[in-house]
PDB file with one MODEL, atoms N, CA, C and O in Angstrom:
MODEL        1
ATOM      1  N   UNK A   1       0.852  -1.166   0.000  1.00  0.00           N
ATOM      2  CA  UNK A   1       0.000   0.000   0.000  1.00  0.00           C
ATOM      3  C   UNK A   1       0.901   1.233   0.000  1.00  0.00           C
ATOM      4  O   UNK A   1       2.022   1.255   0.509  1.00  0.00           O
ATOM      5  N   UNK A   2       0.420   2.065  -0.502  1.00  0.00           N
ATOM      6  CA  UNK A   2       1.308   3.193  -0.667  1.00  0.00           C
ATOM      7  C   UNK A   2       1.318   4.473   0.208  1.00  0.00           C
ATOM      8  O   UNK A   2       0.631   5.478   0.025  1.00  0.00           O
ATOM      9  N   UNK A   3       2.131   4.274   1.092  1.00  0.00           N
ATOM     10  CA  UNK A   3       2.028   5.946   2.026  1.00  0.00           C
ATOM     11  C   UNK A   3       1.524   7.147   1.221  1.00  0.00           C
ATOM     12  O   UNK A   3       1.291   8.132   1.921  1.00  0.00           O
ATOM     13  N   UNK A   4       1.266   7.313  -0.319  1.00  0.00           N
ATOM     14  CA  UNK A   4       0.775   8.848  -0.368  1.00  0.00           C
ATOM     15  C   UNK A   4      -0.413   8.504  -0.595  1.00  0.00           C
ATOM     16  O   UNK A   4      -1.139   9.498  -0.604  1.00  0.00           O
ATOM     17  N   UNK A   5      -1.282   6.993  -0.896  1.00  0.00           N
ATOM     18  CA  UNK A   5      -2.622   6.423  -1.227  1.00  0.00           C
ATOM     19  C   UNK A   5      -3.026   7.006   0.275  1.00  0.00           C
ATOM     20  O   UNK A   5      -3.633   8.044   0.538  1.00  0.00           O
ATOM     21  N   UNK A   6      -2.568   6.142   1.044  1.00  0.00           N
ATOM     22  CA  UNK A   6      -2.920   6.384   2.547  1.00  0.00           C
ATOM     23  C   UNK A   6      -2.935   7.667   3.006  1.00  0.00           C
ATOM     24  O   UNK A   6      -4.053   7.772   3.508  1.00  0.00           O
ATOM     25  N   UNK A   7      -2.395   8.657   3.130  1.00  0.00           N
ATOM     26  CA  UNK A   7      -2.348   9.979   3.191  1.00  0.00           C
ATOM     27  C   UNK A   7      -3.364  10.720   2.811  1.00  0.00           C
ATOM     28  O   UNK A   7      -3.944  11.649   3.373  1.00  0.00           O
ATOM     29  N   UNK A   8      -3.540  10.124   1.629  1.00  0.00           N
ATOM     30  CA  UNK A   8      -4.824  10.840   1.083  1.00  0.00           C
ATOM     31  C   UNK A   8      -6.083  10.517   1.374  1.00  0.00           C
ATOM     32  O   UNK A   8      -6.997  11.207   1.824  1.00  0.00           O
ATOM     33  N   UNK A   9      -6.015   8.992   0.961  1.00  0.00           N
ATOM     34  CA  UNK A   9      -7.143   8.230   2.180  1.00  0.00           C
ATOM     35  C   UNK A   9      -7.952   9.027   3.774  1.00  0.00           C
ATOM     36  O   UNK A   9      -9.055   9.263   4.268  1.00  0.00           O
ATOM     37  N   UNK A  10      -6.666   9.160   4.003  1.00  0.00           N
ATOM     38  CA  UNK A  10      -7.077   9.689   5.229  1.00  0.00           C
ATOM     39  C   UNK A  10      -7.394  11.225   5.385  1.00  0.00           C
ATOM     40  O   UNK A  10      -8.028  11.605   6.369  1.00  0.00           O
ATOM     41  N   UNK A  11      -6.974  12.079   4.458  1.00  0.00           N
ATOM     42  CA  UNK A  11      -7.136  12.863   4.522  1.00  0.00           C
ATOM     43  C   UNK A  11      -5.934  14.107   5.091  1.00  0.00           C
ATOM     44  O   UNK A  11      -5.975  15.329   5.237  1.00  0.00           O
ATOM     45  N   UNK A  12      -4.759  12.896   5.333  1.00  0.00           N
ATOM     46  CA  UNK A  12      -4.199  13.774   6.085  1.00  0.00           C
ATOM     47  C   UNK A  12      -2.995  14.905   4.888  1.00  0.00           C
ATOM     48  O   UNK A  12      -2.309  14.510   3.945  1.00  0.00           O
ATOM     49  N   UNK A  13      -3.166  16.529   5.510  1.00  0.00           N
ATOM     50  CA  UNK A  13      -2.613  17.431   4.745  1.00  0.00           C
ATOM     51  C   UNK A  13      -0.836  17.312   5.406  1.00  0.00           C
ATOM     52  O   UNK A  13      -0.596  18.171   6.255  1.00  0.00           O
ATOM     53  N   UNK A  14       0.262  16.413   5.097  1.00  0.00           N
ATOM     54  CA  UNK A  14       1.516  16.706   5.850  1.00  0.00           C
ATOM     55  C   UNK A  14       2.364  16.432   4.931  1.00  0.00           C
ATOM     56  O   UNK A  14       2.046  15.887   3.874  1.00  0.00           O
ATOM     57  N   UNK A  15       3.325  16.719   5.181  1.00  0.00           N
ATOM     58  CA  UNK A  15       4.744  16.406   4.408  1.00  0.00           C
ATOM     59  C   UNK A  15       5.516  15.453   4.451  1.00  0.00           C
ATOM     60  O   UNK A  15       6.463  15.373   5.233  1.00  0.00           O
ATOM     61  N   UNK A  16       5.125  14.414   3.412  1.00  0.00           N
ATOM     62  CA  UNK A  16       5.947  13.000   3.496  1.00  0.00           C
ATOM     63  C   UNK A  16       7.625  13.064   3.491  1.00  0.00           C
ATOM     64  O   UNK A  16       8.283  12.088   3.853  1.00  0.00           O
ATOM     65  N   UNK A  17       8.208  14.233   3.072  1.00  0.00           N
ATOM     66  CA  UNK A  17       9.172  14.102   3.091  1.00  0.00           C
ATOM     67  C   UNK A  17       9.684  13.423   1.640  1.00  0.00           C
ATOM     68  O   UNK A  17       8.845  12.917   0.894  1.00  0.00           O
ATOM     69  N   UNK A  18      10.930  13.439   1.327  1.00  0.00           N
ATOM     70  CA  UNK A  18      11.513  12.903  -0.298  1.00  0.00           C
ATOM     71  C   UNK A  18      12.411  11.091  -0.083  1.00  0.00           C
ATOM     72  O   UNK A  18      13.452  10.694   0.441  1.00  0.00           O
ATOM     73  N   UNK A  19      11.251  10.461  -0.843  1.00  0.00           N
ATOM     74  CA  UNK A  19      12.048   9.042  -0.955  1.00  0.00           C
ATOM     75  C   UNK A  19      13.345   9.283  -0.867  1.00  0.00           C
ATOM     76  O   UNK A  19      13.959  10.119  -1.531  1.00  0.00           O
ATOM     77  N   UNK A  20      14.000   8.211   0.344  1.00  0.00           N
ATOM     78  CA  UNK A  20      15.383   8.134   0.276  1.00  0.00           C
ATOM     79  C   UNK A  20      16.143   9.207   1.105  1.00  0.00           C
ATOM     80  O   UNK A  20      17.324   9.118   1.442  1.00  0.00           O
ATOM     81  N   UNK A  21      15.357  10.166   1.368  1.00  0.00           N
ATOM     82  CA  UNK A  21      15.943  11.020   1.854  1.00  0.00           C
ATOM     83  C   UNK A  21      15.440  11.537   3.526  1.00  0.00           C
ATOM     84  O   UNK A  21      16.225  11.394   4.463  1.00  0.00           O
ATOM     85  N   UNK A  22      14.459  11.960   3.666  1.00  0.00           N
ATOM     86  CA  UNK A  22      13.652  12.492   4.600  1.00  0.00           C
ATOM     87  C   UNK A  22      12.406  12.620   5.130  1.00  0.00           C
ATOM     88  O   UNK A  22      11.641  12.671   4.166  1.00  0.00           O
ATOM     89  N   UNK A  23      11.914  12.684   5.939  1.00  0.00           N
ATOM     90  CA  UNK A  23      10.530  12.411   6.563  1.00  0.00           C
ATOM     91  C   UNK A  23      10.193  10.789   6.074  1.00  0.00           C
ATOM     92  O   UNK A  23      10.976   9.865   5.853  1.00  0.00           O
ATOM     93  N   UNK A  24       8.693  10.848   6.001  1.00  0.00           N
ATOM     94  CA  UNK A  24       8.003   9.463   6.204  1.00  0.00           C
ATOM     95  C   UNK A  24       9.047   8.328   5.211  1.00  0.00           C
ATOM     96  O   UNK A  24       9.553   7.255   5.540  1.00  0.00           O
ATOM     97  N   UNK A  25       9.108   9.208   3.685  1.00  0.00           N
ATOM     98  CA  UNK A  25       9.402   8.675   2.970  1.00  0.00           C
ATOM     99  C   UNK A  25      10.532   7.932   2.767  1.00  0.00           C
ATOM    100  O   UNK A  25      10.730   7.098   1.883  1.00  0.00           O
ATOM    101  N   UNK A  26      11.545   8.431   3.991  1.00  0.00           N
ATOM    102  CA  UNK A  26      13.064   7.788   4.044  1.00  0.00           C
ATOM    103  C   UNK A  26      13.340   7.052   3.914  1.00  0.00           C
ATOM    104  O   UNK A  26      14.425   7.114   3.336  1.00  0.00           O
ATOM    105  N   UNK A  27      12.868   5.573   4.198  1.00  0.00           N
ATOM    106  CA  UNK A  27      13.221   4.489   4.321  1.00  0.00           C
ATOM    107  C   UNK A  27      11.802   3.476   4.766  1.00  0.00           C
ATOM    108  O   UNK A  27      10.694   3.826   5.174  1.00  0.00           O
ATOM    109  N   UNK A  28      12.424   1.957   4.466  1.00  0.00           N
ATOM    110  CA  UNK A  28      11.309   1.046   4.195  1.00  0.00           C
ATOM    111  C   UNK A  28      10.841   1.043   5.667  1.00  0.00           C
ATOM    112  O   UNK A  28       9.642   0.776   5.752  1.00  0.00           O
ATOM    113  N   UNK A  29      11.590   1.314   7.116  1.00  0.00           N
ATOM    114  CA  UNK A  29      11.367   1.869   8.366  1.00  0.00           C
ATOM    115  C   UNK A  29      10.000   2.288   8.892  1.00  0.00           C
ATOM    116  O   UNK A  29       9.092   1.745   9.522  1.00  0.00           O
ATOM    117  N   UNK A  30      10.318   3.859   8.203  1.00  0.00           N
ATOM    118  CA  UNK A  30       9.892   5.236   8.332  1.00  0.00           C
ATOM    119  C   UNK A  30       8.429   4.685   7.275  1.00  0.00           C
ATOM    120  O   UNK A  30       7.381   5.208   7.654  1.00  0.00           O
ATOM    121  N   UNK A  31       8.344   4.153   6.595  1.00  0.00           N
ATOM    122  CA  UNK A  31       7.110   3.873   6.008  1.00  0.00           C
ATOM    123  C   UNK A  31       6.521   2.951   6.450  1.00  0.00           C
ATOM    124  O   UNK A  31       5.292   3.002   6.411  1.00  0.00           O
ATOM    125  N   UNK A  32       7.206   1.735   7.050  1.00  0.00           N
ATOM    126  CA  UNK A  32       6.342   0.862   7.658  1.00  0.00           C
ATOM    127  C   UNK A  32       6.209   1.688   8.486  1.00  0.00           C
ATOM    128  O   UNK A  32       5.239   2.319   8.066  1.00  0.00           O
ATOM    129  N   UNK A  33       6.551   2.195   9.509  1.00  0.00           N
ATOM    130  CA  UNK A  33       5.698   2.569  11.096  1.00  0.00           C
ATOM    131  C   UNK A  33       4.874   3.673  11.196  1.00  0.00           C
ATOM    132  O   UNK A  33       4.375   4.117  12.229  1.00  0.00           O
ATOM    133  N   UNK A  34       4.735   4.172   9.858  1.00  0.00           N
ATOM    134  CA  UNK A  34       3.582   5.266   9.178  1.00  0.00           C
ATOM    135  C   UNK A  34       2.486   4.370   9.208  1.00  0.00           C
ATOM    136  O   UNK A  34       1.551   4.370  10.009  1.00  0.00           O
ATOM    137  N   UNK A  35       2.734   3.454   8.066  1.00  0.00           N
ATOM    138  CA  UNK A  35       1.316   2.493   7.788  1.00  0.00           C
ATOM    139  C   UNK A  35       0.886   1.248   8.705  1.00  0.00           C
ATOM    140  O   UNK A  35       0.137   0.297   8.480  1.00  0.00           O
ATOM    141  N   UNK A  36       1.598   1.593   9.756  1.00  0.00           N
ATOM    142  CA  UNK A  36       1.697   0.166  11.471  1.00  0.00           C
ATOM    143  C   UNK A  36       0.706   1.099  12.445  1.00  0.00           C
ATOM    144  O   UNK A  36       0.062   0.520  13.319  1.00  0.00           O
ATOM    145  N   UNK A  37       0.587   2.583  12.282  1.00  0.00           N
ATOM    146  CA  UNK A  37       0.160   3.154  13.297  1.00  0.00           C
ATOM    147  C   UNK A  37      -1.363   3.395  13.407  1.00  0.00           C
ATOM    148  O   UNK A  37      -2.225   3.737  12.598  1.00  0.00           O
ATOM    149  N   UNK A  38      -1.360   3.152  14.438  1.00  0.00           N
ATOM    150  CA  UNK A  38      -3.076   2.097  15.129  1.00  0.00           C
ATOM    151  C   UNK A  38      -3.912   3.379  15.127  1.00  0.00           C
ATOM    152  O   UNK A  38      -5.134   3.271  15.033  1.00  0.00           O
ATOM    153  N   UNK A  39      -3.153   4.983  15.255  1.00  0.00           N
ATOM    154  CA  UNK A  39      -4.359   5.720  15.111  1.00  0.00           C
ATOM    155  C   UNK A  39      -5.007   6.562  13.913  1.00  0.00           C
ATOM    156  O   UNK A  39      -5.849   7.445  14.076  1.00  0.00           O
ATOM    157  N   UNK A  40      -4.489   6.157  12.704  1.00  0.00           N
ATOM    158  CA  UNK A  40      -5.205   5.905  11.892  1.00  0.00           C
ATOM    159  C   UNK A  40      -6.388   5.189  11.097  1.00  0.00           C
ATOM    160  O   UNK A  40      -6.528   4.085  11.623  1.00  0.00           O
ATOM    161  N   UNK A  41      -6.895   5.277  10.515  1.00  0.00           N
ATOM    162  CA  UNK A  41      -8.389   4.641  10.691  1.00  0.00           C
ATOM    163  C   UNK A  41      -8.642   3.818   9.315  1.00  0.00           C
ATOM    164  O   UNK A  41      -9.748   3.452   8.915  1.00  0.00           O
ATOM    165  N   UNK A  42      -7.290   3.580   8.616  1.00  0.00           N
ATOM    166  CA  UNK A  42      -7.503   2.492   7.329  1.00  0.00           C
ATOM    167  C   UNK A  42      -7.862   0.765   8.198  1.00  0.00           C
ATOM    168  O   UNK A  42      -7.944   0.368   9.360  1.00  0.00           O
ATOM    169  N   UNK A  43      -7.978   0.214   6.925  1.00  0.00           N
ATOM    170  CA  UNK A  43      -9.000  -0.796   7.778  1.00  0.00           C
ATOM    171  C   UNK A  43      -8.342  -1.657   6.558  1.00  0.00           C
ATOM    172  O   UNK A  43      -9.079  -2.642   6.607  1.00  0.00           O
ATOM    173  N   UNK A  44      -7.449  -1.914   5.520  1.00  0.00           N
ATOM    174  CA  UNK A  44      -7.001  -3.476   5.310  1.00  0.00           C
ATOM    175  C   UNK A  44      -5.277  -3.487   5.755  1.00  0.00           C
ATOM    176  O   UNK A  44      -4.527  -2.577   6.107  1.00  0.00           O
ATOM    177  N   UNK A  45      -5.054  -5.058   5.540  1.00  0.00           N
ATOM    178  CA  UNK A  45      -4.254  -5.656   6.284  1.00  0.00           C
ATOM    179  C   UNK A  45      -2.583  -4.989   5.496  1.00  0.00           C
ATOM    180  O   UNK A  45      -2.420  -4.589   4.344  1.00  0.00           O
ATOM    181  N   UNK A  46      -1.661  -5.074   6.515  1.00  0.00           N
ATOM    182  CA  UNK A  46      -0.133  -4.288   6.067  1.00  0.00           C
ATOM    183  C   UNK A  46       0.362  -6.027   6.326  1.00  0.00           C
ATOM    184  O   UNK A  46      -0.024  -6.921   7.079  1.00  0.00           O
ATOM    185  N   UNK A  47       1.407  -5.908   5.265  1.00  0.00           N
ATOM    186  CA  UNK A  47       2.140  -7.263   5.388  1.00  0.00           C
ATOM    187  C   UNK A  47       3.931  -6.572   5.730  1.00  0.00           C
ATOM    188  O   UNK A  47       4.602  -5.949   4.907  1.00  0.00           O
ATOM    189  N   UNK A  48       4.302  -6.886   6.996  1.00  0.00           N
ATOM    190  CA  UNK A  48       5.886  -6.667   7.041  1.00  0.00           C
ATOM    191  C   UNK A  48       6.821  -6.468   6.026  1.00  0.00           C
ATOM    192  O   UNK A  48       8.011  -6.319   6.304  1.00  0.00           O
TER     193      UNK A  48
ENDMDL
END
């Protein structure tokens, strides 16, 4: 699933930051524990 699908999904207005480089987008990390976090309100399954 894609952190900017999800983002938008949700509605949320923030700054992912630049693949590879910074914020969400940095690393496979920084994106899993974006799309791991429970208080968001998407509803299908994240695979590790």
């Amino acid at each position: 699933m894609s952190v900017r699908f999800v983002a938008e999904l949700e509605g949320l207005e923030i700054n992912l930051g630049i693949k590879g480089e910074s914020g969400i987008l940095q690393s496979m990390k920084t994106r899993a524990a974006f799309l791991s976090d429970p208080t968001q309100r998407k509803s299908f399954p994240l695979h590790p």
